[in-house]
C-alpha positions in Angstrom: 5.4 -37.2 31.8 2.9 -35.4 33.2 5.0 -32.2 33.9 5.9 -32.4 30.7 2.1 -32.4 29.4 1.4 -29.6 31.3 4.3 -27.0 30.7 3.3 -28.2 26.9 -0.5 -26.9 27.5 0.6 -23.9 29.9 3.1 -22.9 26.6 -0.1 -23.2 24.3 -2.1 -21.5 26.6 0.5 -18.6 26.7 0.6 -18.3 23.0 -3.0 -18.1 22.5 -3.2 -15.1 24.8 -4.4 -12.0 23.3 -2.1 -8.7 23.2 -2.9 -5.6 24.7 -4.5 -5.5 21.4 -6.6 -8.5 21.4 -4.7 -10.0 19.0 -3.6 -13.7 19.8 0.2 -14.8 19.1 -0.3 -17.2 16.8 -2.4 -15.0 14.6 0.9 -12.5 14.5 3.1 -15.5 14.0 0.4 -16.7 10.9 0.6 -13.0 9.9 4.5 -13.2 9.9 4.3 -16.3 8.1 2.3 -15.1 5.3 4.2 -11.8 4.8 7.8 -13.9 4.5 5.9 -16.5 1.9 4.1 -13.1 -0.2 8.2 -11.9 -0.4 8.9 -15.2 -1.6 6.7 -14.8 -4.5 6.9 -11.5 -6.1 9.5 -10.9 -8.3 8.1 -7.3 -9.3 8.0 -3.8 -8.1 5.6 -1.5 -8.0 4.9 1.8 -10.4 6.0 3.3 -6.9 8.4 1.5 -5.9 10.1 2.4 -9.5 9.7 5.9 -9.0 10.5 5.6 -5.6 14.1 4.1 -6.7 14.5 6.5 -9.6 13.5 9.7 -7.7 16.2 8.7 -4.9 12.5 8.8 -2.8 11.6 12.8 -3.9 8.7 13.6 -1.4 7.0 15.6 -4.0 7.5 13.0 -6.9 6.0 10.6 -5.1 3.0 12.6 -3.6 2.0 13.6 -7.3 2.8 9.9 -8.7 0.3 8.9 -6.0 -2.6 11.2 -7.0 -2.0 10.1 -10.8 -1.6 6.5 -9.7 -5.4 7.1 -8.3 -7.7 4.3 -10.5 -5.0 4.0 -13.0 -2.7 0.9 -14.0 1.1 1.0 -12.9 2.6 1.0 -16.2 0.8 4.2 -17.3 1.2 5.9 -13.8 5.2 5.1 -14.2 5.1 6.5 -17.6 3.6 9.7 -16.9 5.3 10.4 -13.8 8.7 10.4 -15.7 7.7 12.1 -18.7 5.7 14.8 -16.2 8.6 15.6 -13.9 10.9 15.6 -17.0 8.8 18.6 -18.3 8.2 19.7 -15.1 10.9 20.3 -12.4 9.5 21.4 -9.2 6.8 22.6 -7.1 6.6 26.0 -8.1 6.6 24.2 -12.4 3.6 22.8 -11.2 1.8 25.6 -9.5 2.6 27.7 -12.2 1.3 25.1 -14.8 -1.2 26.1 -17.6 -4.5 23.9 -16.7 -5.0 23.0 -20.3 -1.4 22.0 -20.9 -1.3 19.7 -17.8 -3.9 18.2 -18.6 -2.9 17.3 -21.8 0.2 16.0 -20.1 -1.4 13.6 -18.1 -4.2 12.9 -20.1 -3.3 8.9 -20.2 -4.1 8.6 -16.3 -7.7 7.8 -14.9 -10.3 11.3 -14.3 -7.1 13.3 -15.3 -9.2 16.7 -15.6 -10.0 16.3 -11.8 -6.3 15.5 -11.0 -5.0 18.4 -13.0 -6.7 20.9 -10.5 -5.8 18.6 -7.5 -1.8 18.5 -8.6 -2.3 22.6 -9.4 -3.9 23.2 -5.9 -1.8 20.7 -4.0 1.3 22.5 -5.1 0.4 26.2 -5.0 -0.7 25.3 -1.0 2.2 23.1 -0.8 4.1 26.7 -1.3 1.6 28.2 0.6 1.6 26.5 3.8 4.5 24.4 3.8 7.8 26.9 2.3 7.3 24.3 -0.9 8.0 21.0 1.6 5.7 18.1 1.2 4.6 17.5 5.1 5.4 14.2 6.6 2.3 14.1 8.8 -1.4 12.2 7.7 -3.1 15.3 9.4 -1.5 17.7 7.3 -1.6 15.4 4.0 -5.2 14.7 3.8 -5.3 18.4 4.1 -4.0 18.2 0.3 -6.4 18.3 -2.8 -6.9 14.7 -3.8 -5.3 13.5 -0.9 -6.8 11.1 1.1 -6.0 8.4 4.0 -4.1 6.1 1.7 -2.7 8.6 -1.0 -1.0 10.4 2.3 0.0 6.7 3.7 1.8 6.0 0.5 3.9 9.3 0.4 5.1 8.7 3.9 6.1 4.7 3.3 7.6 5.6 -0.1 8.5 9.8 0.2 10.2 9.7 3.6 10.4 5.8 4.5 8.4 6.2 7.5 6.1 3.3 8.8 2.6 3.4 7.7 0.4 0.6 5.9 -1.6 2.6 2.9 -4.6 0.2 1.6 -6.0 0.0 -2.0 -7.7 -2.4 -3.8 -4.9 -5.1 -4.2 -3.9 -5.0 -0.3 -8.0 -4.7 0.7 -8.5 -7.6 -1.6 -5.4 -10.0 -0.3 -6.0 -9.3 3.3 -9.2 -10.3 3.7 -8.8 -13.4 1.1 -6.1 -15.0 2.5 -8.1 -14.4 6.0 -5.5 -11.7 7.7 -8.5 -9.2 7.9 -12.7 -9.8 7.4 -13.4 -6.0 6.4 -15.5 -4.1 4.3 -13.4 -0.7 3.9 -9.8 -0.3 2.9 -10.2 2.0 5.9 -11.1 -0.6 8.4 -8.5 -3.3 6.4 -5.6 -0.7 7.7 -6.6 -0.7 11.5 -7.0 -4.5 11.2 -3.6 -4.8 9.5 -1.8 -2.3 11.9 -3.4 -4.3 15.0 -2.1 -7.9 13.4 1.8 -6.4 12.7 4.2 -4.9 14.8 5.5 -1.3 13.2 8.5 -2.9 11.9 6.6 -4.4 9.5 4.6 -1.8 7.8 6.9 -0.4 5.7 6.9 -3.9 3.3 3.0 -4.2 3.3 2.0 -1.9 0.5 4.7 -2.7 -1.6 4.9 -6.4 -1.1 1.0 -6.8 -1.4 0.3 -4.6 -4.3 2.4 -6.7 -6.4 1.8 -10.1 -5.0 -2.1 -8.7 -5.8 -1.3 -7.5 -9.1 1.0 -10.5 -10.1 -0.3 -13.9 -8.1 -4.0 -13.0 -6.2 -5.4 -11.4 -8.9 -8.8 -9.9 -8.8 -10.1 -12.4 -11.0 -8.9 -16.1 -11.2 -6.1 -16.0 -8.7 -3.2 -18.2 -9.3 -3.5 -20.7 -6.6 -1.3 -23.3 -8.2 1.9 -21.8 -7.6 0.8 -19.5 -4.7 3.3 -20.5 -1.5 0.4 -18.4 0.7 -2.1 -21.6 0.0 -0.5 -23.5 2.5 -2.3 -21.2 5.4 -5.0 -19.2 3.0 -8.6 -19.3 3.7 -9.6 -18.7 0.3 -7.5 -21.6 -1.2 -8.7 -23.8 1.6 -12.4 -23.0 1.3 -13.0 -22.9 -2.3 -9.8 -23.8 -4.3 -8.4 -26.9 -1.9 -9.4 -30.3 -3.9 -10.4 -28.9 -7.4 -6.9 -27.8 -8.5 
């Protein structure tokens, strides 16, 4: 009996060990947990994930859907990405573009006078710098016009399928709510998230938590009732837990 009560408190000892990245085993295994129960409940895809599936994952498409997508809802960012590259067929269409026309163009997107010169610019340096390839490096992204930490992370999760954890709003916001992350930056959300999940991962997070964010943990008056994530989520079990 006694053995048996100490390999049983040895084994929890051993789990509770941090990794070579301070990070404990059950907090991965929570982590794990709460990524399999976000899958469970979205039924949506992202604006980039649609024009990731459409675009057969074009680099380029999804490097200017990205900048568009910048403070802008999905639906509209979907919309004018199709219509744009319908008009427009490459990176040398967009280079070449008239300022005033583009901008008409994507004139239904957030600050679109501002991403009209970043789309120009990005694209004549693309041609430029990189013989008309988008680069598959964050280094040489955030080099881009309008191109910053998590526009570059999204072009290489949804452009070239590599592994990379881009944060917005919705993934900022669900991290640190359900209590995977206690961060202030989307910045600092990244390093916390990319600590807590092996590579493997990484690929699913944007995608999986934008739309669980945009769909069940909204901004505002989050769905806890049919949220499968309450069972282990810090915000349901300090303010929602008893009232529902």
């Amino acid at each position: 009996m006694k053995q048996r009560i100490a390999k049983k408190l040895e084994t929890e000892l051993k789990s509770r060990q941090p990794n070579r990245k301070g990070i404990k085993k059950d907090q991965k295994s929570r982590a794990i947990r709460i990524l399999h129960l976000i899958r469970s409940a979205v039924h949506s895809t992202t604006a980039l994930g649609m024009i990731r599936e459409s675009s057969n994952s074009n680099p380029f498409k999804i490097l200017v859907s990205t900048i568009l997508s910048q403070r802008t809802r999905d639906s509209v960012t979907e919309k004018v990405s199709n219509r744009l590259f319908e008009k427009y067929e490459d990176v040398a269409s967009f280079a070449n573009a008239d300022p005033d026309q583009l901008a008409v163009d994507i004139r239904p997107v957030s600050f679109f006078r501002q991403k009209t010169k970043n789309i120009i610019e990005t694209s004549r340096q693309l041609i430029e710098r990189h013989q008309s390839e988008v680069p598959r490096t964050y280094e040489e992204l955030t080099e881009l016009p309008g191109v910053g930490r998590k526009t570059a992370g999204c072009v290489l999760v949804y452009g070239f399928g590599e592994p990379a954890i881009p944060v917005d709003v919705h993934v900022h916001r669900v991290a640190n709510r359900i209590g995977l992350a206690k961060t202030k930056t989307p910045e600092e959300t990244e390093e916390a998230l990319t600590k807590l999940y092996d590579r493997k991962y990484w690929i699913d997070i944007n995608e999986l938590f934008v739309a669980f964010g945009q769909t069940v943990c909204l901004p505002i008056r989050p769905r806890c009732k049919i949220c499968p994530v309450k069972v282990t989520c810090k915000y349901y079990r300090e303010n929602v837990r008893g009232k529902l």
